[in-house]
C-alpha positions as CSV (number, residue, x, y, z in Angstrom):
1,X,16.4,-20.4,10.9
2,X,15.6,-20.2,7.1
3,X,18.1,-23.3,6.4
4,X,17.0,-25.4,9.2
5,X,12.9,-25.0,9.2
6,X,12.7,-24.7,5.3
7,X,14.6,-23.7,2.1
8,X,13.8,-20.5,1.1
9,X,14.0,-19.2,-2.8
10,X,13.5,-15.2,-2.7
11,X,9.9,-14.7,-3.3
12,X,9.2,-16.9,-0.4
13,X,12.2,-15.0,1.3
14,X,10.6,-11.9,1.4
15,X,7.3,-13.2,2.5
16,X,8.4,-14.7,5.4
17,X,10.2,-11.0,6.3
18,X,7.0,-8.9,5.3
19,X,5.0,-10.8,7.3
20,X,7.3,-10.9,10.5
21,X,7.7,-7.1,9.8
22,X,4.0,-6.3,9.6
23,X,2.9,-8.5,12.8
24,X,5.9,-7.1,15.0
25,X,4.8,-3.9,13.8
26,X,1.3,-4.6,14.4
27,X,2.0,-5.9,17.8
28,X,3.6,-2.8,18.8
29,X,1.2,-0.5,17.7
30,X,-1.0,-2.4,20.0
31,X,1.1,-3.0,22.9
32,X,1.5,-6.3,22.4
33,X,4.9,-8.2,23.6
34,X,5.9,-10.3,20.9
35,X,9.0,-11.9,20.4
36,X,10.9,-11.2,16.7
37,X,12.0,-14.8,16.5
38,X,9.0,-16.4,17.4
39,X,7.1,-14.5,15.0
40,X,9.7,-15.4,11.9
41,X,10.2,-18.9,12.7
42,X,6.2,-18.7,12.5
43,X,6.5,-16.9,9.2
44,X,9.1,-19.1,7.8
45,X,6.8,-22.5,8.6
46,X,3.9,-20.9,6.9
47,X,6.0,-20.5,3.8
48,X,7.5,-23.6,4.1
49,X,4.4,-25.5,5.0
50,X,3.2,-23.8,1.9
51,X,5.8,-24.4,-0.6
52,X,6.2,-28.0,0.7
53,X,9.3,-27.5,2.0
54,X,8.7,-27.5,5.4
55,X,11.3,-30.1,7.9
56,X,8.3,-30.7,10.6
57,X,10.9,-32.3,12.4
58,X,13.5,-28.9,13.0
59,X,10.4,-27.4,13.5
60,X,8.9,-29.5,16.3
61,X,12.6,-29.4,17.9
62,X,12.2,-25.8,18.3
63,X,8.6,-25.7,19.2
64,X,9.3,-28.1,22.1
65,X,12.6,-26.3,23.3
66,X,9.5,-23.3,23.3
67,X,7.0,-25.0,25.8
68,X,9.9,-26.1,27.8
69,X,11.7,-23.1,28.7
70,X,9.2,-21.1,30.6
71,X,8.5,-23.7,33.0
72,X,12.8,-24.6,33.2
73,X,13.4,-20.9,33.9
74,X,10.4,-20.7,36.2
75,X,11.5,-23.3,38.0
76,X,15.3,-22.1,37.5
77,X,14.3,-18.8,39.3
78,X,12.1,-20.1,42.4
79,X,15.1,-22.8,43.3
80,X,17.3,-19.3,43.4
81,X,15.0,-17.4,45.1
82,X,14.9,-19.5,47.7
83,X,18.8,-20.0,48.3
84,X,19.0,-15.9,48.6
């Protein structure tokens, strides 16, 4: 993900990892489904949005294969459903 959304140096490196590690954490204290990737790929566009490095491009690729796939697999699983 790192290579693709942004170049990474260490400092920013581990930012992007202790802030995915505190909001997963967070999230499960709370109950909260979150998924791992999301919340890194989130992490790593802040830093790179920060540093300048950000590819806004990789990043809306990914963002739009997001809001697709709930409404693919939805509609994925109802056209099974109603085979079986």
């Amino acid at each position: 993900m790192s290579h693709g959304i942004s170049g990474l140096d260490r400092e920013s490196g581990i930012a992007a990892n202790l802030v995915t590690a505190s909001l997963v954490l967070v999230a499960s204290k709370l109950g909260l489904p979150v998924s791992t990737t999301h919340v890194a790929v989130g992490a790593i566009g802040g830093v790179g949005a920060d540093t300048g490095r950000l590819d806004r491009r990789a990043l809306g690729t990914i963002l739009l294969s997001w809001l697709l796939t709930l409404p693919a697999a939805a509609t994925l699983a109802w056209s099974l459903a109603r085979i079986g």
